[in-house]
N, C-alpha and C positions, 0 to 999 in steps of 0.2 A: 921553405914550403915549396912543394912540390908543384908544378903547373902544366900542363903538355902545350904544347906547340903545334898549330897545324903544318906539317911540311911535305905532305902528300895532296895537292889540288885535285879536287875533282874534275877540273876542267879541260887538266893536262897542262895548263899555260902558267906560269911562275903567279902563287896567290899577291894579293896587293891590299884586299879587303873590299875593290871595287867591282859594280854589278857584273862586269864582263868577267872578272879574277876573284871570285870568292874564296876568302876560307872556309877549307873544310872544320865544321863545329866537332869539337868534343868536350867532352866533360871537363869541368873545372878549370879550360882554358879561361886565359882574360879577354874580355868581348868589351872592344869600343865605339863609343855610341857611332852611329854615321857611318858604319862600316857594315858588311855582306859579308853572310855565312851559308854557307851548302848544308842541310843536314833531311837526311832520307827523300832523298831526292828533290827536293823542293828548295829555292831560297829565299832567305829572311835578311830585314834587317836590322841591325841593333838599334834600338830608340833610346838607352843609356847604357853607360858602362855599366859594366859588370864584370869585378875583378875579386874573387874569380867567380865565375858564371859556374853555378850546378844545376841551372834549368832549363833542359834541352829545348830548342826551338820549338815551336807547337805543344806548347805546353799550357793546356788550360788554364785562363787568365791571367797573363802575364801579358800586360801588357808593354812589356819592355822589349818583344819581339814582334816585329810586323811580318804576316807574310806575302812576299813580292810573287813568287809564281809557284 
């Protein structure tokens, strides 16, 4: 199974998953809990795994993504 990988940071600084070093989100990657994602400009944070994740951050009612800013 297919999964994409964030390997492009939006931040410019090597991703880590943490507030300062977010991944950049995309579809159908694996998103785990406790960990920061960048996704249209704004970032979230995962409140459970999600492997694999098909529901983009900000996505009405899902409470599995918090938004931090």
């Amino acid at each position: 199974i297919y999964r994409p990988i964030s390997v492009t940071p939006e931040t410019g600084a090597e991703p880590d998953g943490s507030r300062d070093k977010p991944y950049a989100y995309l579809n159908g990657m694996d998103v785990n809990n406790g960990k920061y994602y960048s996704f249209g400009g704004k970032l979230y944070l995962a409140k459970s795994d999600m492997k694999p994740c098909v529901w983009n951050p900000g996505t009405a009612g899902m409470w599995q993504w918090e938004l931090v800013s």
